[in-house]
ROSE-4610 file (N, C-alpha, C; in Angstrom, 1 decimal, always signed):
// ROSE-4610
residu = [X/X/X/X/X/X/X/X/X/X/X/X/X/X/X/X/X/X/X/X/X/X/X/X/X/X/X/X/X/X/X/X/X/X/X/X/X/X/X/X/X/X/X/X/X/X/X/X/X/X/X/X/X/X/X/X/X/X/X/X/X/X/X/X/X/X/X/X/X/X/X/X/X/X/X/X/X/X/X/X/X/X/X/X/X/X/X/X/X/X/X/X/X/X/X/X/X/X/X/X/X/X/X/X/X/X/X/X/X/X/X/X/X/X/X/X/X/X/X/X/X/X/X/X/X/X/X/X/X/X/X/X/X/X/X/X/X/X/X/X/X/X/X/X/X/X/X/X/X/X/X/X/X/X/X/X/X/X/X/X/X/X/X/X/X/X/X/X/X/X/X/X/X/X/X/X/X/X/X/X/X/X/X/X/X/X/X/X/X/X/X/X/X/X/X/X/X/X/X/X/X/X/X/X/X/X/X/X/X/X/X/X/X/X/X/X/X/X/X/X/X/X/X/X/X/X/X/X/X/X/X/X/X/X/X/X/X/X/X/X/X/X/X/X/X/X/X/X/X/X/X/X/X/X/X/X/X/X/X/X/X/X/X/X/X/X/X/X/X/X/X/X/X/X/X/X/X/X/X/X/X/X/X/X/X/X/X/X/X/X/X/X/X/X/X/X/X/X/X/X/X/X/X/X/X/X/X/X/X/X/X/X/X/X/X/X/X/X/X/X/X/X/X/X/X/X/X/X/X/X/X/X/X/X/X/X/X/X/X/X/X/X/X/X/X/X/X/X/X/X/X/X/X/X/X/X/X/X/X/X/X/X/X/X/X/X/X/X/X/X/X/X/X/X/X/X/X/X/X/X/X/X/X/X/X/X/X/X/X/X/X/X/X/X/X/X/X/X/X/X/X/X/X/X/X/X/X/X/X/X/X/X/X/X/X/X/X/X/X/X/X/X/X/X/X/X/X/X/X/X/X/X/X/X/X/X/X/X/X/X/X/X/X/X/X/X/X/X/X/X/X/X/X/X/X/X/X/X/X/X/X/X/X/X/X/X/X/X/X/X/X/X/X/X/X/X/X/X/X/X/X/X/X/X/X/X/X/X/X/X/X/X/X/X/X/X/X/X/X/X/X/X/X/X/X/X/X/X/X/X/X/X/X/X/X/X/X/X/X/X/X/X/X/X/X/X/X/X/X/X/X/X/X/X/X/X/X/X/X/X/X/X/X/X/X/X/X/X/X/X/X/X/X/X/X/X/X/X/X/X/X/X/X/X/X/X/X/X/X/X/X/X/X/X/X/X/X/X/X/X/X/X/X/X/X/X/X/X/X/X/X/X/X/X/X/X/X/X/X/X/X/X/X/X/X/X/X/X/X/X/X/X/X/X/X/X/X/X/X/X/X]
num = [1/1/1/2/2/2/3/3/3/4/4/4/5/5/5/6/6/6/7/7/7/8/8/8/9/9/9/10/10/10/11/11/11/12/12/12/13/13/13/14/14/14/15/15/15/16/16/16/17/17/17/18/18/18/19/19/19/20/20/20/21/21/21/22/22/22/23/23/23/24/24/24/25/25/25/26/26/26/27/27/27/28/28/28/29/29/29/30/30/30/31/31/31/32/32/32/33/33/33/34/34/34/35/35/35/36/36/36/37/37/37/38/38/38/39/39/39/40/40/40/41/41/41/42/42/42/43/43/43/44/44/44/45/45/45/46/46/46/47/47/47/48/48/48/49/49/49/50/50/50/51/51/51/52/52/52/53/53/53/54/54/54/55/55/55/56/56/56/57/57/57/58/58/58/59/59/59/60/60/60/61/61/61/62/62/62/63/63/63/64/64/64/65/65/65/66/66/66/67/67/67/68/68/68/69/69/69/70/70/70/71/71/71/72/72/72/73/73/73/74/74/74/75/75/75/76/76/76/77/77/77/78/78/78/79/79/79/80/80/80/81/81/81/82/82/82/83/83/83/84/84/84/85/85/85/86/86/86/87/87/87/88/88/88/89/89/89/90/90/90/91/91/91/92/92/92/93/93/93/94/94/94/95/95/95/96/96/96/97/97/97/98/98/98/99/99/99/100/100/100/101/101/101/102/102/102/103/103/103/104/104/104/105/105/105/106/106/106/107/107/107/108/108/108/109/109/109/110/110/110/111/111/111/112/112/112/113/113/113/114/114/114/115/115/115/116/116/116/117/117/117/118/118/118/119/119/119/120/120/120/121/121/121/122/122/122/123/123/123/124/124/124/125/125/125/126/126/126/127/127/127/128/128/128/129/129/129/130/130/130/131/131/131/132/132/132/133/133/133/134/134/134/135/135/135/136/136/136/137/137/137/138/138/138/139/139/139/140/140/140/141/141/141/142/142/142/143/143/143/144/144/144/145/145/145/146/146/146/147/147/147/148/148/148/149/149/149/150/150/150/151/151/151/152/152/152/153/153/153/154/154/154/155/155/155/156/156/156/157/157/157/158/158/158/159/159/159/160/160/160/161/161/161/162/162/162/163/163/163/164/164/164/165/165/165/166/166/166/167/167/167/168/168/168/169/169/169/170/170/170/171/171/171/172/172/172/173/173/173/174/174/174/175/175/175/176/176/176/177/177/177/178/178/178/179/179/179/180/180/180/181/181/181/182/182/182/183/183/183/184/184/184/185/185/185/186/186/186/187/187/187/188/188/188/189/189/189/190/190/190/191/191/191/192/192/192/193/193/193/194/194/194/195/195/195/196/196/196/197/197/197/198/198/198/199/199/199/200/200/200/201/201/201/202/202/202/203/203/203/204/204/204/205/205/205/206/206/206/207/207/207]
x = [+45.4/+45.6/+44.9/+45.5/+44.2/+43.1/+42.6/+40.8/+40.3/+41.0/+40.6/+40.4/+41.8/+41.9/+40.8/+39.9/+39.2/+37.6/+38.1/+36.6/+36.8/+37.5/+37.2/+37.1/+37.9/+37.3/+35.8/+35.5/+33.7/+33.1/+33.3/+32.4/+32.9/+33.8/+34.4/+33.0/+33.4/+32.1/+31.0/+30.7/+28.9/+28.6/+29.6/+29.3/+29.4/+29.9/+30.0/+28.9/+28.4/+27.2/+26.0/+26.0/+25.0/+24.8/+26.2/+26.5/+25.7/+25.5/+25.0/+23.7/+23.4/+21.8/+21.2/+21.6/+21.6/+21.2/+22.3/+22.3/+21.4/+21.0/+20.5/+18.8/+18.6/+17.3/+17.0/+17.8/+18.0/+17.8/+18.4/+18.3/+16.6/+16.2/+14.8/+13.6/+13.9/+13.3/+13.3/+14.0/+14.4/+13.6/+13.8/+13.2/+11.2/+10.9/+10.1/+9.3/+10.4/+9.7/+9.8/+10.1/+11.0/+9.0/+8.9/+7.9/+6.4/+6.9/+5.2/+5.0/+6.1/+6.4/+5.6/+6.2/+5.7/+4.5/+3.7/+2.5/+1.4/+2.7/+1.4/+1.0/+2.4/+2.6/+1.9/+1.3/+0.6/-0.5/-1.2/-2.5/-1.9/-1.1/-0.5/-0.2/+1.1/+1.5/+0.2/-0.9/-1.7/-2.8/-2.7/-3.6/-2.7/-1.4/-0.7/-0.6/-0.9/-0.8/-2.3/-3.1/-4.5/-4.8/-4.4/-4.6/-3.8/-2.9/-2.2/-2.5/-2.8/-3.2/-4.7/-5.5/-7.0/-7.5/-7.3/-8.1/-7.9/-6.8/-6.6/-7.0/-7.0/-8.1/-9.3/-9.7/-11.6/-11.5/-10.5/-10.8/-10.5/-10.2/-10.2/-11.3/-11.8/-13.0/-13.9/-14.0/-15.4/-15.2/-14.0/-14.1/-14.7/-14.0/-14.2/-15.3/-15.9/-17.6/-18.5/-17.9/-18.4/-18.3/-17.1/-17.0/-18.4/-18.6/-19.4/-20.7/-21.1/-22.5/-23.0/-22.1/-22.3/-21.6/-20.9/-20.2/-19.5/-18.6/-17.6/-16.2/-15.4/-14.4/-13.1/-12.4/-11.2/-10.5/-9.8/-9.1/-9.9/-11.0/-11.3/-11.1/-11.4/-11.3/-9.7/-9.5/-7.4/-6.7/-7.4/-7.2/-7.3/-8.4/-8.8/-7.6/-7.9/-6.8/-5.6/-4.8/-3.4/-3.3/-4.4/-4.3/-4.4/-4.9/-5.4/-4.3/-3.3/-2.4/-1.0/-1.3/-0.3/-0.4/-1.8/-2.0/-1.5/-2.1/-1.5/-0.3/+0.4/+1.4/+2.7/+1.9/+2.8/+2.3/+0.7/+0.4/+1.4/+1.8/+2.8/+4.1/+4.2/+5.9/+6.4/+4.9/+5.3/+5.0/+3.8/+3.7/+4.1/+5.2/+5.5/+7.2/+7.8/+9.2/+9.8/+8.7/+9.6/+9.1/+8.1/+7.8/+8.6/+8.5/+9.7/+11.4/+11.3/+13.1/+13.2/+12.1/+12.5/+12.7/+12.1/+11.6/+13.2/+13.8/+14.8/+16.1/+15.9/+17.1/+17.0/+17.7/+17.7/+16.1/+16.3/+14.9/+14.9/+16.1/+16.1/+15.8/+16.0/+16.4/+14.5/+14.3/+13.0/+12.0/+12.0/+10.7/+11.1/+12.1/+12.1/+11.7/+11.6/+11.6/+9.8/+9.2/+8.2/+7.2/+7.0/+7.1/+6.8/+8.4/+8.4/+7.4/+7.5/+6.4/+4.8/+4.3/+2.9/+2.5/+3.5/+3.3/+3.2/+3.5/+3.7/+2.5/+2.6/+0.6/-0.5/+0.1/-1.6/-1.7/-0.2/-0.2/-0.7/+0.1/-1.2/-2.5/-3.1/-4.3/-5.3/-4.5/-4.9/-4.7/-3.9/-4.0/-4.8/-4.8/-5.9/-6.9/-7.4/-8.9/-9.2/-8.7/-8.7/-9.0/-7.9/-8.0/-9.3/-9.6/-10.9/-12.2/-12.4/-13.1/-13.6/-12.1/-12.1/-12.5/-12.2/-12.8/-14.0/-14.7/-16.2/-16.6/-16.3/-17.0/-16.7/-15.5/-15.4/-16.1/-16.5/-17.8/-19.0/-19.4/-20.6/-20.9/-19.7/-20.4/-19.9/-19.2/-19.6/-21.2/-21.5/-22.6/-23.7/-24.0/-24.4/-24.9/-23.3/-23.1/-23.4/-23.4/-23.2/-24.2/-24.8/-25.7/-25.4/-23.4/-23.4/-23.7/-23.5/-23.5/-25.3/-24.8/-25.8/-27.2/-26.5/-27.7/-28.8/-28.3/-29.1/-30.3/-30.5/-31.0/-31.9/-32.1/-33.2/-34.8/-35.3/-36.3/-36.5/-35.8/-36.2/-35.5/-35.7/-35.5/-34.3/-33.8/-31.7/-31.7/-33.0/-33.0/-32.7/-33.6/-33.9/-32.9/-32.0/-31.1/-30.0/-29.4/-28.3/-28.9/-30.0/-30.3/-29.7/-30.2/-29.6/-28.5/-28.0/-26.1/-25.7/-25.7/-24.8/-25.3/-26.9/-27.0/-25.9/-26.0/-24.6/-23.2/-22.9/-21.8/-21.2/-22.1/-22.2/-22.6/-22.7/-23.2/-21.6/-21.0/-19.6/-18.7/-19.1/-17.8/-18.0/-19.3/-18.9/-18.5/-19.2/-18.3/-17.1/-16.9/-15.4/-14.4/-14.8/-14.0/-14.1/-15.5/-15.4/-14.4/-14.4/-13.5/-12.5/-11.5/-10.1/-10.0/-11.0/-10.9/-10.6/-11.0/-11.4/-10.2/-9.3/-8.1/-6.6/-7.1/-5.8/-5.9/-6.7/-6.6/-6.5/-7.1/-5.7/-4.5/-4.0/-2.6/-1.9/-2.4/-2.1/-2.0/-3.0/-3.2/-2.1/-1.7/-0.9/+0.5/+0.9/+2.4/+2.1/+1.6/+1.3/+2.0/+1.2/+1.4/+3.0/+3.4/+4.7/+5.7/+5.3/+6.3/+6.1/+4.8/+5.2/+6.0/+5.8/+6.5/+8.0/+8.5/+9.7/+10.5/+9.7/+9.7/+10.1/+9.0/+9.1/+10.2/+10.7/+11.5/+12.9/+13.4/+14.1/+14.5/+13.6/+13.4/+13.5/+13.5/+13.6/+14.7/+15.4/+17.4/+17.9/+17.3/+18.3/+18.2/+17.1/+17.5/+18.3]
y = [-114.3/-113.2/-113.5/-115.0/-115.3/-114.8/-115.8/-115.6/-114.1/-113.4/-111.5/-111.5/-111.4/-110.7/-111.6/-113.0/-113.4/-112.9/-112.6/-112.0/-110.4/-110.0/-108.3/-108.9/-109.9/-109.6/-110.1/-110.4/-111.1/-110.0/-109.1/-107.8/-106.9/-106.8/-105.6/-106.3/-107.4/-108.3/-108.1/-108.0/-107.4/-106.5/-105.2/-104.5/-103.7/-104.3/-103.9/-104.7/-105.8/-106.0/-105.4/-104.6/-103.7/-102.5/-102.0/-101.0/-100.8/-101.9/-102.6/-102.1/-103.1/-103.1/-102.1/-101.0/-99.4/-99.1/-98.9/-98.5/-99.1/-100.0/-100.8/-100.2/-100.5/-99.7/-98.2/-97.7/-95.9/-95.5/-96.8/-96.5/-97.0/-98.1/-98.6/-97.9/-97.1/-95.6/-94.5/-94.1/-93.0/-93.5/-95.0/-94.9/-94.9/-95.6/-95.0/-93.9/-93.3/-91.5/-91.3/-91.1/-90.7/-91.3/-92.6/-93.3/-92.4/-92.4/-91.8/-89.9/-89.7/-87.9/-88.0/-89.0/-88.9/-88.7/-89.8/-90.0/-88.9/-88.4/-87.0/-85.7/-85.9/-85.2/-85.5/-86.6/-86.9/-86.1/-85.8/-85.4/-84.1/-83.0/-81.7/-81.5/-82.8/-82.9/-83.3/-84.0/-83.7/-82.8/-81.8/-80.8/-79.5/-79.5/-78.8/-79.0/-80.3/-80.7/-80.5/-80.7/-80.4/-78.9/-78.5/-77.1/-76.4/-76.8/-76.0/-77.0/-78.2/-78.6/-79.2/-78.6/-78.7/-77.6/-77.0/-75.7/-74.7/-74.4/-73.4/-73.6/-74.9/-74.9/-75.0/-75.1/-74.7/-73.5/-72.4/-71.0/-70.4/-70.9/-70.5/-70.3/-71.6/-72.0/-71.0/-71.1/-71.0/-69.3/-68.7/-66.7/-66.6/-67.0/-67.2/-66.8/-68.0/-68.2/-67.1/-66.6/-65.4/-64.0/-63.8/-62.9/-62.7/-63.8/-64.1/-63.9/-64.5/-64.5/-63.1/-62.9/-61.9/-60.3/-60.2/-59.0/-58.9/-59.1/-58.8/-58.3/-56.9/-56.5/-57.2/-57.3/-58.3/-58.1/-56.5/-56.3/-57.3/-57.4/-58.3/-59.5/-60.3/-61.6/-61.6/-60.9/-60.9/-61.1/-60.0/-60.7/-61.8/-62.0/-63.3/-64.7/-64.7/-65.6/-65.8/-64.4/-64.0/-64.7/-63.9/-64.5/-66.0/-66.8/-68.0/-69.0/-68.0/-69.0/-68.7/-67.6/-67.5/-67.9/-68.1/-69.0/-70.5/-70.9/-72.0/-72.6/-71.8/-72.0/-72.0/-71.2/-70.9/-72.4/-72.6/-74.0/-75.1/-75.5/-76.4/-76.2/-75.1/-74.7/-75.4/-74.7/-75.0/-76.1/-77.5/-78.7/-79.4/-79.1/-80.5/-79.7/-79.0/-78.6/-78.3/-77.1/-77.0/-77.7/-78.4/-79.7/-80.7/-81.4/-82.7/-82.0/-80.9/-80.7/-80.2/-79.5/-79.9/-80.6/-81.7/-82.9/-84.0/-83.6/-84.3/-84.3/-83.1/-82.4/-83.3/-82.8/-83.1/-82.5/-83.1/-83.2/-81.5/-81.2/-79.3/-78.6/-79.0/-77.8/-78.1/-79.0/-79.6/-79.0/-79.2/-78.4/-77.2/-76.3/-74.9/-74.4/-75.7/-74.6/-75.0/-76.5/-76.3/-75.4/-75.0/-73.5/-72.2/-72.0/-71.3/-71.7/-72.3/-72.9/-72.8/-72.6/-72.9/-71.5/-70.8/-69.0/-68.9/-69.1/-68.8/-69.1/-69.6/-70.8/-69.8/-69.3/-68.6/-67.3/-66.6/-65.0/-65.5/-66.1/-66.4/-66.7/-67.4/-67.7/-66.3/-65.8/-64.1/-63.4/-63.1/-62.3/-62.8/-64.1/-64.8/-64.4/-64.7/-64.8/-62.8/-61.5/-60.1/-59.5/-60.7/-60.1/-60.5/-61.7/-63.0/-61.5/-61.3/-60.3/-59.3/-58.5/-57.8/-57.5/-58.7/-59.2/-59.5/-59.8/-60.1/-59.1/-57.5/-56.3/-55.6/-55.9/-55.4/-55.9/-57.3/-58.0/-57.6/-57.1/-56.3/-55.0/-53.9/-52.8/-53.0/-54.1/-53.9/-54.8/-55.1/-56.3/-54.9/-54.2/-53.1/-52.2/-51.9/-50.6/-51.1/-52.0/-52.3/-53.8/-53.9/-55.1/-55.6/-56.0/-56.0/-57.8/-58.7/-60.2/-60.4/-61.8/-62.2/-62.6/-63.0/-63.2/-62.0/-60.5/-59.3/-59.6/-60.1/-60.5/-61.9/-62.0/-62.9/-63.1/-61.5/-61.3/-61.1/-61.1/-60.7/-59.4/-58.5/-57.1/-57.3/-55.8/-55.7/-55.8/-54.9/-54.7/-56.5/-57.5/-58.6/-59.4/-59.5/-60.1/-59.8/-58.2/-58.3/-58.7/-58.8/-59.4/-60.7/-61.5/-63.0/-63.0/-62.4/-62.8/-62.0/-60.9/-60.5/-61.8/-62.2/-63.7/-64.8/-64.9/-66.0/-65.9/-64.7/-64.2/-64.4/-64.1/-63.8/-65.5/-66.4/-68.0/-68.1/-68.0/-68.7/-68.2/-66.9/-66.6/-67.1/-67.7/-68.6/-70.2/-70.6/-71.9/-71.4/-70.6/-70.9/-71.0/-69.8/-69.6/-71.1/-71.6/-72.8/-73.8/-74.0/-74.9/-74.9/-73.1/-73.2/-73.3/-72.5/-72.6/-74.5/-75.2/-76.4/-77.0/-76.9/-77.3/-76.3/-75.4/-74.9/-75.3/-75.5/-76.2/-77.3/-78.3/-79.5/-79.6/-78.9/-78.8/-78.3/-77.2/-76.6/-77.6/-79.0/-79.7/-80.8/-81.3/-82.2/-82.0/-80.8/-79.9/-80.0/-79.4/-79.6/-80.7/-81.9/-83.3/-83.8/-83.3/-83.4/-83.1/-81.7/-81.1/-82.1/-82.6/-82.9/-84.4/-84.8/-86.4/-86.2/-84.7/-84.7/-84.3/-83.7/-83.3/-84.5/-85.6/-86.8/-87.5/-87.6/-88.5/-88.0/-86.3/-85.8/-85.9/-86.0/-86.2/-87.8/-88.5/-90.0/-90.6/-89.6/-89.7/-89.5/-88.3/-87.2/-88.5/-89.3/-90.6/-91.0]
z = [+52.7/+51.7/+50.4/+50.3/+48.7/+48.9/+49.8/+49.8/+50.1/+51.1/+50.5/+49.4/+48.3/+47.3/+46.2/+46.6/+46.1/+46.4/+47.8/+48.1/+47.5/+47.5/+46.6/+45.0/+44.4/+43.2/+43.0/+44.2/+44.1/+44.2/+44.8/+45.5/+43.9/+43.3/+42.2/+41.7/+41.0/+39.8/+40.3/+41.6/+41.6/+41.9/+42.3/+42.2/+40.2/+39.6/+37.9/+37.4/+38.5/+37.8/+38.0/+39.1/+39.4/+38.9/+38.7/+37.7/+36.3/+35.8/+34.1/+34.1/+35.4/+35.9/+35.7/+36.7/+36.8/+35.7/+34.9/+33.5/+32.6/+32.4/+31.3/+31.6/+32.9/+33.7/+33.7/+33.8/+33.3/+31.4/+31.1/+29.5/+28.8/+30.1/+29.8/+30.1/+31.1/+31.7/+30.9/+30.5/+29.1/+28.5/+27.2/+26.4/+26.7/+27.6/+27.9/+28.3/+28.8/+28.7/+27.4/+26.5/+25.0/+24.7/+24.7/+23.9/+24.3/+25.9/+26.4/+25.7/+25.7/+25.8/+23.9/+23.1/+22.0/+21.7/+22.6/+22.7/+23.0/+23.7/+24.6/+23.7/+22.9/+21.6/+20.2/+20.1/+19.0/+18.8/+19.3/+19.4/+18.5/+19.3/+19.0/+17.3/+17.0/+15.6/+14.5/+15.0/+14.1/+14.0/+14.9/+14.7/+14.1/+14.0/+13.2/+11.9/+11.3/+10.1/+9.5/+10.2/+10.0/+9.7/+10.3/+10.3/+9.5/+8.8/+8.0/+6.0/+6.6/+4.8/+5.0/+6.0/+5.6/+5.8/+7.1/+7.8/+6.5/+6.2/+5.1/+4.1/+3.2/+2.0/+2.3/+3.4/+3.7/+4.1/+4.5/+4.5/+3.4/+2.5/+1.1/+0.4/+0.3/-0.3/+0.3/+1.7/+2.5/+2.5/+2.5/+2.6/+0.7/-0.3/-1.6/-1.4/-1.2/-1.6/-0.7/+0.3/+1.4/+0.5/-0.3/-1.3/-2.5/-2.5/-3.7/-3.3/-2.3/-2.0/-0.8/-0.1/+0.4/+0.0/-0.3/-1.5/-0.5/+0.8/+1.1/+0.6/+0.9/+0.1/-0.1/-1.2/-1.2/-0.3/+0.3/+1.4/+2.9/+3.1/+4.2/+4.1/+2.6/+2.2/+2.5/+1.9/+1.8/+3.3/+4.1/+5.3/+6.0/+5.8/+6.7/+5.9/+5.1/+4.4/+5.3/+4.6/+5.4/+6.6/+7.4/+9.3/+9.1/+8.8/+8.6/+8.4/+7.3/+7.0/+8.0/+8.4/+9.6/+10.8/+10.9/+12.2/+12.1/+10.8/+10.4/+10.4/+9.8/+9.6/+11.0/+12.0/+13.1/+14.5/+14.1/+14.7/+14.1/+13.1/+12.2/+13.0/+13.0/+13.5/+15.2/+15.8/+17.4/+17.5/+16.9/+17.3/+16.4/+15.4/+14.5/+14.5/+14.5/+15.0/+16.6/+17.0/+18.7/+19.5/+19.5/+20.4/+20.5/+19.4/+19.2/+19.5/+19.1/+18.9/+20.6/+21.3/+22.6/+23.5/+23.3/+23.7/+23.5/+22.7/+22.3/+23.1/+23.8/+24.7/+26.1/+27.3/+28.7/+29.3/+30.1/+31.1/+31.6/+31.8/+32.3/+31.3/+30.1/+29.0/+28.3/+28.5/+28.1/+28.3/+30.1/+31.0/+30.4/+30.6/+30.4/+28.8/+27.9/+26.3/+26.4/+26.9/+26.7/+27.8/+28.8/+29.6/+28.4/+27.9/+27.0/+26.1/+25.2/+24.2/+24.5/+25.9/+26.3/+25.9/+26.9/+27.3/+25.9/+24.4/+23.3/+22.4/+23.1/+22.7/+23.2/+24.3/+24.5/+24.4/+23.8/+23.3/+22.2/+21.2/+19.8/+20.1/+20.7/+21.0/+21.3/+22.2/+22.5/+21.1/+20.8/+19.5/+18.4/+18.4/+17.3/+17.3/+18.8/+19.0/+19.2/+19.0/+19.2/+17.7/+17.1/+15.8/+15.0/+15.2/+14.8/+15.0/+16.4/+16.6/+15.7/+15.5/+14.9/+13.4/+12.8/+11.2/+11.5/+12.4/+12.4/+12.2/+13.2/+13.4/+12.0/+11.4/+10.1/+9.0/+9.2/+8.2/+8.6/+9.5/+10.1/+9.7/+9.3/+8.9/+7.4/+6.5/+5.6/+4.7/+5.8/+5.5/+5.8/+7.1/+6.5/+6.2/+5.3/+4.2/+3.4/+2.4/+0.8/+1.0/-0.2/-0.5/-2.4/-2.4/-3.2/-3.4/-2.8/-2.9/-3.3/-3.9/-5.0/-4.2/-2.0/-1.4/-1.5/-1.7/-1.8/-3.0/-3.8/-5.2/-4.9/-4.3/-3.6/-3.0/-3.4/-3.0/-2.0/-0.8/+0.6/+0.6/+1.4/+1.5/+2.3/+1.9/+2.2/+3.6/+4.5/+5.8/+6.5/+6.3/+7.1/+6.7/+5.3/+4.7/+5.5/+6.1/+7.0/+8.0/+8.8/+9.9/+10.5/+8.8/+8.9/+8.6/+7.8/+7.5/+8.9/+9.5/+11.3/+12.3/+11.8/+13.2/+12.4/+11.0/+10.9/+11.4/+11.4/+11.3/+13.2/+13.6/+15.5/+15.9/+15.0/+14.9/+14.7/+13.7/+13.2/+14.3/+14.7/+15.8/+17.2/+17.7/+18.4/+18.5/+17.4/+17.1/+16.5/+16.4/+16.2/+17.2/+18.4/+19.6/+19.9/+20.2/+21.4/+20.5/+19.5/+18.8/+19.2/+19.0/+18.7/+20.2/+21.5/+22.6/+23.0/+23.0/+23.0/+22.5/+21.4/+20.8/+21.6/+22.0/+22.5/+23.9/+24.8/+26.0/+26.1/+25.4/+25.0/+24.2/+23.9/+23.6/+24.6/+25.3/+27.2/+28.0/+27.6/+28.9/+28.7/+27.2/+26.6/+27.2/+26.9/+27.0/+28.9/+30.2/+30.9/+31.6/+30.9/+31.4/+31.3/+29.8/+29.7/+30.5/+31.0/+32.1/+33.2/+33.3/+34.9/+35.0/+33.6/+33.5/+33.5/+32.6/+32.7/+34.4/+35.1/+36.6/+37.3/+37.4/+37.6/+37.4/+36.2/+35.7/+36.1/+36.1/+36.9/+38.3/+39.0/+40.7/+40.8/+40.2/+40.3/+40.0/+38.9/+38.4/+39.4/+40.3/+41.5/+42.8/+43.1/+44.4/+44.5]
């Protein structure tokens, strides 16, 4: 009867030591998802911060000086700003707030907010890039109608002058697409990766 109740307290002790194991390995697992998921995220948090304390004082500067040299009206300058900093400002929000704070939760609540968060990424991106459009065609008929900017006053004739400011203008809007194009499909591809590590990391708890 001893030696049972010696042989179960040997089996209780390794089975609590396996128990630990478990655990200690589960917590070592986490923290490296936690570590990699950050990583995947880095990229994202600094193109939110970029874009909201650089992108916006070079669209300041650079519509400013568009006012100036090409006579564009303040209601278009005023625009483009506005959008600029609301784009900005909403890139800041989704990769340096709802990223990490989803990220923080469970593996279910995770996959589902960033999901949510992608589909959210590419209605802005759609509306960005409709509206972006849109201010070009509206810098086109007032480029033109009016030859009030100081490039008019240059000796070359008003006709050949909008020639070249609509080929800059049809120049800037496609580097710009391929840019933001280019930056929003890795942030798509970053968040992506995420889900599938948290997928992973889910299906490998559930064994």
């Amino acid at each position: 009867m001893e030696q049972y109740n010696n042989e179960l307290e040997i089996m209780r002790e390794q089975l609590s030591a396996l128990k630990k194991k478990i655990d200690t390995q589960e917590i070592i697992n986490d923290k490296l998802l936690r570590k990699t998921l950050k990583e995947k995220n880095a990229f994202s948090k600094s193109y939110g911060k970029t874009a909201l304390f650089l992108f916006v004082p070079l669209a300041l500067l650079i519509w400013g000086a568009c006012r100036y040299v090409f006579g564009f009206s303040w209601p278009l300058i005023l625009v483009v700003i506005l959008g600029c900093i609301v784009d900005a400002i909403l890139d800041f929000h989704i990769t340096n707030r709802l990223i990490p704070q989803a990220l923080k939760g469970s593996s279910v609540d995770a996959i589902k907010e960033m999901k949510n968060i992608n589909s959210m990424i590419k209605k802005q991106f759609i509306i960005g890039s409709v509206l972006f459009i849109l201010v070009i065609i509206w810098a086109f008929v007032e480029v033109w109608h009016t030859n009030n900017g100081v490039i008019f006053n240059m000796g070359t004739s008003p006709e050949e002058m909008r020639y070249s400011i609509c080929f800059s203008l049809v120049f800037g809007l496609i580097v710009g697409f391929v840019c933001a194009f280019v930056i929003f499909r890795k942030i798509i591809r970053n968040n992506n990766d995420i889900v599938q590590l948290l997928n992973e990391f889910q299906r490998d708890n559930e064994e």
